[in-house]
mmCIF file of the N, C-alpha and C atoms, coordinates in Angstrom:
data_MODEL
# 
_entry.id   MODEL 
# 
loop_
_atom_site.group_PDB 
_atom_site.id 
_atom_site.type_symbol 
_atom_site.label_atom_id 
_atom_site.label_alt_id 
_atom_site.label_comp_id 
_atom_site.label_asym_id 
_atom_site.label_entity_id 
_atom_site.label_seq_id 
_atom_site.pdbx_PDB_ins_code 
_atom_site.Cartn_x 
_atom_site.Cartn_y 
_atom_site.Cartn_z 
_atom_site.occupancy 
_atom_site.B_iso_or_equiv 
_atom_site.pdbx_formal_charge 
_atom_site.auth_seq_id 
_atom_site.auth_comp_id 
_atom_site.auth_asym_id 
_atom_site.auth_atom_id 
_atom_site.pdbx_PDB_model_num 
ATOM 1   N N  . UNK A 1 1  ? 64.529 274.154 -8.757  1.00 0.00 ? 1  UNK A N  1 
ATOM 2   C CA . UNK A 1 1  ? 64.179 272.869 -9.338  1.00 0.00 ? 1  UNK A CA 1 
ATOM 3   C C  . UNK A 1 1  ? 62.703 272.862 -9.696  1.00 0.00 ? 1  UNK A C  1 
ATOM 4   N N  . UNK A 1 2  ? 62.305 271.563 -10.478 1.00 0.00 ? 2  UNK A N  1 
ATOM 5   C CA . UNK A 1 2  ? 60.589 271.576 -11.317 1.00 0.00 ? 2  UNK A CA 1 
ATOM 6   C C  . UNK A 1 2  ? 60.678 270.323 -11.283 1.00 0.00 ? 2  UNK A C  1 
ATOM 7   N N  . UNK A 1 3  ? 59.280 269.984 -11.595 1.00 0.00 ? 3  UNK A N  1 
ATOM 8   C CA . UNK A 1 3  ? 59.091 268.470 -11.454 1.00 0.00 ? 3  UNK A CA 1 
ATOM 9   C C  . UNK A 1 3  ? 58.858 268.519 -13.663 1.00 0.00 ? 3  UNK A C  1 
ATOM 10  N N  . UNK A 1 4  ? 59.009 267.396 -13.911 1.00 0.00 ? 4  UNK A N  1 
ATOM 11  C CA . UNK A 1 4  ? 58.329 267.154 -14.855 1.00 0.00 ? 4  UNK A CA 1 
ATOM 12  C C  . UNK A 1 4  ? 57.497 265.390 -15.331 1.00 0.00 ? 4  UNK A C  1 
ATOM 13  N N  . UNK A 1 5  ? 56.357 265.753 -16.170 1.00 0.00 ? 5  UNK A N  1 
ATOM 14  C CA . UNK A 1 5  ? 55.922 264.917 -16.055 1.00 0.00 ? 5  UNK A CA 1 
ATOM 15  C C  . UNK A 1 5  ? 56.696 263.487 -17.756 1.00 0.00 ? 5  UNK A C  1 
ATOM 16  N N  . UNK A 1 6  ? 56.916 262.381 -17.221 1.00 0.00 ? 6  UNK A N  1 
ATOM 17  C CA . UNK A 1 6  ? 57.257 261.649 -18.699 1.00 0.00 ? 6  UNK A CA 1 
ATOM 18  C C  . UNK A 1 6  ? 56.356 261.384 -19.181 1.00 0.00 ? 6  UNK A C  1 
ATOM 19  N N  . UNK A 1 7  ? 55.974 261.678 -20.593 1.00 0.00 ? 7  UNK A N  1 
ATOM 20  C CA . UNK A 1 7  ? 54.956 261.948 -21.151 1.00 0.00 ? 7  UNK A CA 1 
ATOM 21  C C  . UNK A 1 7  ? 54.687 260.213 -21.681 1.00 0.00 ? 7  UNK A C  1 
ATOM 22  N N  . UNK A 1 8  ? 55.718 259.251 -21.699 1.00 0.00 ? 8  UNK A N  1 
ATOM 23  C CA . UNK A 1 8  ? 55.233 258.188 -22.292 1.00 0.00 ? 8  UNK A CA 1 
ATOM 24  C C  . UNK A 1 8  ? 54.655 257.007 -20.667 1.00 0.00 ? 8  UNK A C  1 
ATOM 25  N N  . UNK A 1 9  ? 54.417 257.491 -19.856 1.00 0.00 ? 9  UNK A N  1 
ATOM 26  C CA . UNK A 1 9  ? 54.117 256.935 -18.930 1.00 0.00 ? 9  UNK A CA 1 
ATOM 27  C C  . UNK A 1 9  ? 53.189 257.623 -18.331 1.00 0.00 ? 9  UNK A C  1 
ATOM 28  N N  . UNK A 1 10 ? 52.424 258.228 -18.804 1.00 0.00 ? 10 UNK A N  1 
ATOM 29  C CA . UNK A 1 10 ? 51.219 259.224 -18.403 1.00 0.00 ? 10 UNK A CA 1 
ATOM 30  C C  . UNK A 1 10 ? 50.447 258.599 -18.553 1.00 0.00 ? 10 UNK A C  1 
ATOM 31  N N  . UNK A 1 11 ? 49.377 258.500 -17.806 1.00 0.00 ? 11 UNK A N  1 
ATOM 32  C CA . UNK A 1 11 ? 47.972 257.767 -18.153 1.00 0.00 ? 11 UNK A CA 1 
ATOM 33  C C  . UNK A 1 11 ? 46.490 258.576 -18.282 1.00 0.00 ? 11 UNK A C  1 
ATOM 34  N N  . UNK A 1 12 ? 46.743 260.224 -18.175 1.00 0.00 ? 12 UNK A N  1 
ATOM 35  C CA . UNK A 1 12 ? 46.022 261.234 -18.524 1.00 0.00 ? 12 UNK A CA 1 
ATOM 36  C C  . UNK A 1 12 ? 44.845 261.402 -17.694 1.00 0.00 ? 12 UNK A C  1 
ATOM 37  N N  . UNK A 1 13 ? 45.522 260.984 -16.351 1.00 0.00 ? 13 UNK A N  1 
ATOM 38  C CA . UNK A 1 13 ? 44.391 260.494 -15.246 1.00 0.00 ? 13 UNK A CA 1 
ATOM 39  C C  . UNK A 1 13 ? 43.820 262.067 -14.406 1.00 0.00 ? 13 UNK A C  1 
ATOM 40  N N  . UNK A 1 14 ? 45.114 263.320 -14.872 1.00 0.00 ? 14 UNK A N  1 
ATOM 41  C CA . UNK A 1 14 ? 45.058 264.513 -14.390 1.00 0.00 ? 14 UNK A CA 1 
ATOM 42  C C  . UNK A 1 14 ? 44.559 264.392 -12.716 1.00 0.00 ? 14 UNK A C  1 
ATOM 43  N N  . UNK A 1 15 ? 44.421 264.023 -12.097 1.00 0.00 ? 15 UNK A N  1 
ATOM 44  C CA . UNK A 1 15 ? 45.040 263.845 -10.917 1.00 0.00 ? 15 UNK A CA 1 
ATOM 45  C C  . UNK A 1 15 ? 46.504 265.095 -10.605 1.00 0.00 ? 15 UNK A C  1 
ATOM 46  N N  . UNK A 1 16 ? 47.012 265.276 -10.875 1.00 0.00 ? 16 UNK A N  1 
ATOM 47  C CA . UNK A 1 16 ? 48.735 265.857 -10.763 1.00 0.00 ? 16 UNK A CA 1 
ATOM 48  C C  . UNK A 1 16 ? 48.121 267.449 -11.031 1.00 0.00 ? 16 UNK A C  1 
ATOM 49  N N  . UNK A 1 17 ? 47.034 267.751 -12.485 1.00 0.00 ? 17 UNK A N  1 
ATOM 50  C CA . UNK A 1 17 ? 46.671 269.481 -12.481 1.00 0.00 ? 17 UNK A CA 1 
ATOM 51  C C  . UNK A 1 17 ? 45.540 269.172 -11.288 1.00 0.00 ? 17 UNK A C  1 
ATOM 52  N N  . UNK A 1 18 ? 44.864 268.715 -10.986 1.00 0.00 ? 18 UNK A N  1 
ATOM 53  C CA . UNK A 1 18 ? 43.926 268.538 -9.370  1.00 0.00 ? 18 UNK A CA 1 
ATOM 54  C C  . UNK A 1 18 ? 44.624 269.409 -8.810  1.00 0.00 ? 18 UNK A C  1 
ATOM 55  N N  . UNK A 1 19 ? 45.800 269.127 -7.815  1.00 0.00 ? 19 UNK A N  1 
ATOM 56  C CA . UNK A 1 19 ? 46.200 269.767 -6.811  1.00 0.00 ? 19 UNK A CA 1 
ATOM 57  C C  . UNK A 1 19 ? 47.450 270.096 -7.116  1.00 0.00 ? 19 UNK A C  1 
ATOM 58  N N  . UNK A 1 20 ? 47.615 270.814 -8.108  1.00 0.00 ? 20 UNK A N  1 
ATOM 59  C CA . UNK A 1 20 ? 48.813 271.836 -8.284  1.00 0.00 ? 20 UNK A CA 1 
ATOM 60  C C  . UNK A 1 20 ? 48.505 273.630 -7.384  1.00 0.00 ? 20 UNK A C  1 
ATOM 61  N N  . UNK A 1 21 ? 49.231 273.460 -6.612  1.00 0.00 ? 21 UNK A N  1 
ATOM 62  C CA . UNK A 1 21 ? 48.420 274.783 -6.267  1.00 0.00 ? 21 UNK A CA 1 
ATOM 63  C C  . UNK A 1 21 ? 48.870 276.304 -6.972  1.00 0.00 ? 21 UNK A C  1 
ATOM 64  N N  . UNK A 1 22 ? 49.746 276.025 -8.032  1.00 0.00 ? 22 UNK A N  1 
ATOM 65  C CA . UNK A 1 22 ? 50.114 277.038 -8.801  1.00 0.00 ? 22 UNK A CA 1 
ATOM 66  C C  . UNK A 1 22 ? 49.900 277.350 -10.436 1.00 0.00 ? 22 UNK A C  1 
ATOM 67  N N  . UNK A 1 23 ? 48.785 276.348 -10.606 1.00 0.00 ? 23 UNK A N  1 
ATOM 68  C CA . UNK A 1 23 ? 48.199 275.529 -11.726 1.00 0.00 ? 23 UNK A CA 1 
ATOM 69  C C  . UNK A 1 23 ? 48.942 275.808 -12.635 1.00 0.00 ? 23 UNK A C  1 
ATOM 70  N N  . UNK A 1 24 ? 49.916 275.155 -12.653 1.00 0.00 ? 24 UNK A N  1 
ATOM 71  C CA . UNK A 1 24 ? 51.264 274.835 -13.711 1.00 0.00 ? 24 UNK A CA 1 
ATOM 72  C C  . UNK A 1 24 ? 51.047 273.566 -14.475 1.00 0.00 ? 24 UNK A C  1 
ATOM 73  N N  . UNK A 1 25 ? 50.334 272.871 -14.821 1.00 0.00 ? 25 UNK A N  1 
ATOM 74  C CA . UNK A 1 25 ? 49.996 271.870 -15.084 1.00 0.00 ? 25 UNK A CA 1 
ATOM 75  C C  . UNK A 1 25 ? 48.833 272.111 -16.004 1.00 0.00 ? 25 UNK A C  1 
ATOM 76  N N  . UNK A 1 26 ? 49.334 271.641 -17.890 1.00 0.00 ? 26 UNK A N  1 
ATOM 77  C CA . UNK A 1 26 ? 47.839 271.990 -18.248 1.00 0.00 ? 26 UNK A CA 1 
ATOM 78  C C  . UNK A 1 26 ? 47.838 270.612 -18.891 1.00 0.00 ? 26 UNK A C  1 
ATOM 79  N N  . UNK A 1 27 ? 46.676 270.362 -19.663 1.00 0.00 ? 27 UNK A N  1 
ATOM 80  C CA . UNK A 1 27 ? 45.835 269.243 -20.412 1.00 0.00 ? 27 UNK A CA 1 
ATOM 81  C C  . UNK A 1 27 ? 46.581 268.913 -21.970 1.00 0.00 ? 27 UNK A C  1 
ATOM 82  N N  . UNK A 1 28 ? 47.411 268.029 -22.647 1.00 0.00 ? 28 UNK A N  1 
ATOM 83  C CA . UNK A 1 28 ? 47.565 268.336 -24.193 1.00 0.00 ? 28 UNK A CA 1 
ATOM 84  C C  . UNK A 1 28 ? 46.392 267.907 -25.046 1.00 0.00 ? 28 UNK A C  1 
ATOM 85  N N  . UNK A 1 29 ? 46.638 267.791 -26.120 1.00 0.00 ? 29 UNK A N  1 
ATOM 86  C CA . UNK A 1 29 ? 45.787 267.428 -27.045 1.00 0.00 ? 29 UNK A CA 1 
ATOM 87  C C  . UNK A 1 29 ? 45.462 266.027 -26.803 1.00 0.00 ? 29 UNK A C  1 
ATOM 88  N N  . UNK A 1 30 ? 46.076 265.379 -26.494 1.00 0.00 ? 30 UNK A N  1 
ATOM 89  C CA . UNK A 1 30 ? 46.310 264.063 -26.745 1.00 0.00 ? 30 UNK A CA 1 
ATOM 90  C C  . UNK A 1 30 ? 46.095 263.677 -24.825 1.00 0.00 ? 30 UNK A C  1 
ATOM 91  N N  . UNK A 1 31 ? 45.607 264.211 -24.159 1.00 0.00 ? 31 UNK A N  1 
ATOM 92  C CA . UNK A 1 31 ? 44.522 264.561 -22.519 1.00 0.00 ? 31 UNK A CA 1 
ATOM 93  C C  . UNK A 1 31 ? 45.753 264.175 -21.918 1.00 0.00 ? 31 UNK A C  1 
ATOM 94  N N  . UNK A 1 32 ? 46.993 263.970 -22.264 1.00 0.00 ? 32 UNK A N  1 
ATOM 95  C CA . UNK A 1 32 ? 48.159 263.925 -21.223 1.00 0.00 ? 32 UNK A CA 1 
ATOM 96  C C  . UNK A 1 32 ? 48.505 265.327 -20.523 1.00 0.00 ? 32 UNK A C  1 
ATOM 97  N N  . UNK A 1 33 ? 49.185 265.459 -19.451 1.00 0.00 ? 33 UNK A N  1 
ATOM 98  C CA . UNK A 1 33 ? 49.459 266.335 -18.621 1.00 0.00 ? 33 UNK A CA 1 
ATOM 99  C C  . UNK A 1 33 ? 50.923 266.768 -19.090 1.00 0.00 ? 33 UNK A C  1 
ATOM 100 N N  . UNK A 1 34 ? 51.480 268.445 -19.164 1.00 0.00 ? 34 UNK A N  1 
ATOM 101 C CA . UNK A 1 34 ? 52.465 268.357 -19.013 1.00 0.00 ? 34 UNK A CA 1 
ATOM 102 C C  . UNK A 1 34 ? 52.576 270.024 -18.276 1.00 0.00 ? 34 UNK A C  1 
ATOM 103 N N  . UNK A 1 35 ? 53.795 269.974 -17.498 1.00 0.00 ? 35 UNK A N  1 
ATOM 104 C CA . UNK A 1 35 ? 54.238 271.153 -16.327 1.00 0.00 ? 35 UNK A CA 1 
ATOM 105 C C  . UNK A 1 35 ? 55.282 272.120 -16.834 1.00 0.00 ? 35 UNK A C  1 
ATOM 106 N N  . UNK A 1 36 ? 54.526 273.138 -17.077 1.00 0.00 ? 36 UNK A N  1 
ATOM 107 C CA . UNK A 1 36 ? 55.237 274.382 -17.144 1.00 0.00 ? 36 UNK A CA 1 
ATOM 108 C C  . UNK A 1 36 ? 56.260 274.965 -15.814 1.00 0.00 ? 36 UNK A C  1 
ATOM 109 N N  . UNK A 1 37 ? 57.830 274.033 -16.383 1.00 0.00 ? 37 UNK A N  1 
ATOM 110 C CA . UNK A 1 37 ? 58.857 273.798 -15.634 1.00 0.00 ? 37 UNK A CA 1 
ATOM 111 C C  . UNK A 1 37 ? 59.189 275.239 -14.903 1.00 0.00 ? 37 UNK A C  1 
ATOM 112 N N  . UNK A 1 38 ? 59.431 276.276 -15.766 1.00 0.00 ? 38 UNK A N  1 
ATOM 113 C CA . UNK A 1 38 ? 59.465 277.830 -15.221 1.00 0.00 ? 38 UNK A CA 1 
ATOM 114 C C  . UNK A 1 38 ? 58.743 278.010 -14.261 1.00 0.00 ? 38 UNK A C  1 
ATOM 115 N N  . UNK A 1 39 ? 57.316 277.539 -14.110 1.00 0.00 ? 39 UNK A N  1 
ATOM 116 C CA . UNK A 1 39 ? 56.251 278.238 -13.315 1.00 0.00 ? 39 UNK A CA 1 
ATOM 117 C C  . UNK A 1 39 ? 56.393 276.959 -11.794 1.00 0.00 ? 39 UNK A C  1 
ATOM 118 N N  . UNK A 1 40 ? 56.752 276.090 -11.508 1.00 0.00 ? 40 UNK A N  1 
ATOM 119 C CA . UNK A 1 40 ? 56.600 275.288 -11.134 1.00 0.00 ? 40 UNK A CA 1 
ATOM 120 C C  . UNK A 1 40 ? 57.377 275.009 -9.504  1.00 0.00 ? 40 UNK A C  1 
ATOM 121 N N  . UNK A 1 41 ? 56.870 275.607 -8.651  1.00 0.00 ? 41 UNK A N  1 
ATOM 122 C CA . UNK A 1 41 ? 57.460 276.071 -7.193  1.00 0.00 ? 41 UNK A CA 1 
ATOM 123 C C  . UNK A 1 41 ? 58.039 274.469 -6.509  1.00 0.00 ? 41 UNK A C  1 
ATOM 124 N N  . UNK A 1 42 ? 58.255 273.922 -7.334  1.00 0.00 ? 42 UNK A N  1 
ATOM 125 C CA . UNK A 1 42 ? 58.657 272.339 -6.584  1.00 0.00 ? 42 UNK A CA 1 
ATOM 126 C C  . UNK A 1 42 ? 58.186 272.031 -5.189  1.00 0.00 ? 42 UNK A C  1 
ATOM 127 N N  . UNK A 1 43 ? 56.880 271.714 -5.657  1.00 0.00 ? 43 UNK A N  1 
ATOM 128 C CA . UNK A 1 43 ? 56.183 271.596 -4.002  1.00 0.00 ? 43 UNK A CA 1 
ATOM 129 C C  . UNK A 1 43 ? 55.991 270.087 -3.597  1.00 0.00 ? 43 UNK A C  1 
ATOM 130 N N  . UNK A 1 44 ? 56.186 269.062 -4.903  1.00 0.00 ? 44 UNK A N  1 
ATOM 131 C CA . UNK A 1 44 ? 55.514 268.055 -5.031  1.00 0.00 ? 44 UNK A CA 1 
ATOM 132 C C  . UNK A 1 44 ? 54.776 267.663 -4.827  1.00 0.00 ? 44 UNK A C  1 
ATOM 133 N N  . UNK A 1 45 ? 53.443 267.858 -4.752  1.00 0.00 ? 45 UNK A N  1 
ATOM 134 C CA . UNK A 1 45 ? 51.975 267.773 -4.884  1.00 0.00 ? 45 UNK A CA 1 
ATOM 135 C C  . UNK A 1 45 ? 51.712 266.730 -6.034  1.00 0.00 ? 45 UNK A C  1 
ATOM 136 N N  . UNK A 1 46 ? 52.180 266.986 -7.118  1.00 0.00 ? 46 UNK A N  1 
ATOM 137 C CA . UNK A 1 46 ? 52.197 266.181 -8.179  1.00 0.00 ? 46 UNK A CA 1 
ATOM 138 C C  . UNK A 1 46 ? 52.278 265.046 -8.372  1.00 0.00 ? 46 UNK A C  1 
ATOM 139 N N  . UNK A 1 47 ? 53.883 265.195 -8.176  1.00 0.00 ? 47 UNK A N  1 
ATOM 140 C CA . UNK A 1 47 ? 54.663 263.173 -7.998  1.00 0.00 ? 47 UNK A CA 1 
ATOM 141 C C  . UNK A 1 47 ? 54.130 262.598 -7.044  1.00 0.00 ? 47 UNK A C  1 
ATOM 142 N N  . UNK A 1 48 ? 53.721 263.374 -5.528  1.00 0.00 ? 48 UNK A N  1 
ATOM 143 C CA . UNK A 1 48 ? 52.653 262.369 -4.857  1.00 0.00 ? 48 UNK A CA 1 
ATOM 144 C C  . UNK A 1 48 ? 51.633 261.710 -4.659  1.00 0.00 ? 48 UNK A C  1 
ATOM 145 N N  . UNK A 1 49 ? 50.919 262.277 -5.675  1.00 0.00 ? 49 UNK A N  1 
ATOM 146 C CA . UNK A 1 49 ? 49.591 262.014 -6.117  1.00 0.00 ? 49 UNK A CA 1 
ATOM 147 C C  . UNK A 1 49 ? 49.447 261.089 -7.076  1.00 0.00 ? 49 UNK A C  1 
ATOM 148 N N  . UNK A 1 50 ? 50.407 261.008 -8.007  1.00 0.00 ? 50 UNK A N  1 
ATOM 149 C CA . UNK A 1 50 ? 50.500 260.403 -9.695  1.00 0.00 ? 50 UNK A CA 1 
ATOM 150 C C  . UNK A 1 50 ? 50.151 258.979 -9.105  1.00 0.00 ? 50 UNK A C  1 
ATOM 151 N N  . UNK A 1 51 ? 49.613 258.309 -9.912  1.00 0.00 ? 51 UNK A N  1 
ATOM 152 C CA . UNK A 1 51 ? 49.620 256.454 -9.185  1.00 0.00 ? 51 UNK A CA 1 
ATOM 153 C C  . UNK A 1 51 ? 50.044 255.646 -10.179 1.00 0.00 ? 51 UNK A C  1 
ATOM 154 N N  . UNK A 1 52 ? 51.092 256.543 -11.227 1.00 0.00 ? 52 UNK A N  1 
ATOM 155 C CA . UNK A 1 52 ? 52.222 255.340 -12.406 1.00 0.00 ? 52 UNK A CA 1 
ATOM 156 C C  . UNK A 1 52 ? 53.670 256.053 -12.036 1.00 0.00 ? 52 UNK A C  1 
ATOM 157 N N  . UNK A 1 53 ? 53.915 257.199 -10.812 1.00 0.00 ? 53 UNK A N  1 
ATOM 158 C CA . UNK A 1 53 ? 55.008 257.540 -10.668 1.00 0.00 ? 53 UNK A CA 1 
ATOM 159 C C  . UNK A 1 53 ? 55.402 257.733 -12.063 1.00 0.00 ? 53 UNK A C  1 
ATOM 160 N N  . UNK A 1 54 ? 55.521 258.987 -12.964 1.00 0.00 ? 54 UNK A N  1 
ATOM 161 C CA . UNK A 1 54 ? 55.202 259.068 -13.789 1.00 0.00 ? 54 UNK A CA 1 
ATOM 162 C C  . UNK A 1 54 ? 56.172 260.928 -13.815 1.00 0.00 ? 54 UNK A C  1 
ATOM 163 N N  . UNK A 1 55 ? 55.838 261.557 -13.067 1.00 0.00 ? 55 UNK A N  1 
ATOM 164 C CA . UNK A 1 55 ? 56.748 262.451 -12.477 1.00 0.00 ? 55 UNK A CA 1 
ATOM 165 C C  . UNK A 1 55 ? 58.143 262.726 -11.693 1.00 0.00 ? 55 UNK A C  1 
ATOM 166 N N  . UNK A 1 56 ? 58.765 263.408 -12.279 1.00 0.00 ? 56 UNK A N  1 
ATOM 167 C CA . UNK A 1 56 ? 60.202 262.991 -11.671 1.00 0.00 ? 56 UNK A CA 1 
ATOM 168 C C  . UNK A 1 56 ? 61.020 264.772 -11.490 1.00 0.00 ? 56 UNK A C  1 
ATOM 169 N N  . UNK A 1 57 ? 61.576 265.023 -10.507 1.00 0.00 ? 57 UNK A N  1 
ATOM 170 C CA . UNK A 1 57 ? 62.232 265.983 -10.283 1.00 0.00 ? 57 UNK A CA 1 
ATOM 171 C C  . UNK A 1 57 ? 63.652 266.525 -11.405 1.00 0.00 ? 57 UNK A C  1 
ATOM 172 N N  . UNK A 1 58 ? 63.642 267.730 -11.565 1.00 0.00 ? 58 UNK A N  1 
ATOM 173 C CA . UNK A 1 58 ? 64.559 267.611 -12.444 1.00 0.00 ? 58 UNK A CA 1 
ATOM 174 C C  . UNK A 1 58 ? 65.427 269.017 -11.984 1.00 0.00 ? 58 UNK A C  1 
# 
């Protein structure tokens, strides 16, 4: 399993690439976050951190 982030509820606060400890998590153009699902050891570090719950397991 991977977490991913919903991109229309992002607030680009990056908080979530902070403490990824497998830095699966990069920056878009547009300063939203999104998680390279392949790379992504489902540790949840992410969704716990987020503060719009904004991340969701998939």
């Amino acid at each position: 399993m991977s977490h991913r982030i919903t991109e229309a509820d992002c607030i680009a606060c990056g908080q979530c690439q902070a403490v990824c400890p497998v830095d699966c998590i990069s920056e878009q153009d547009d300063g939203k976050r999104v998680i390279a699902e392949d790379d992504c050891i489902d540790c949840g570090a992410c969704a716990s951190i987020c503060p719009v719950d904004c991340i969701e397991q998939v």
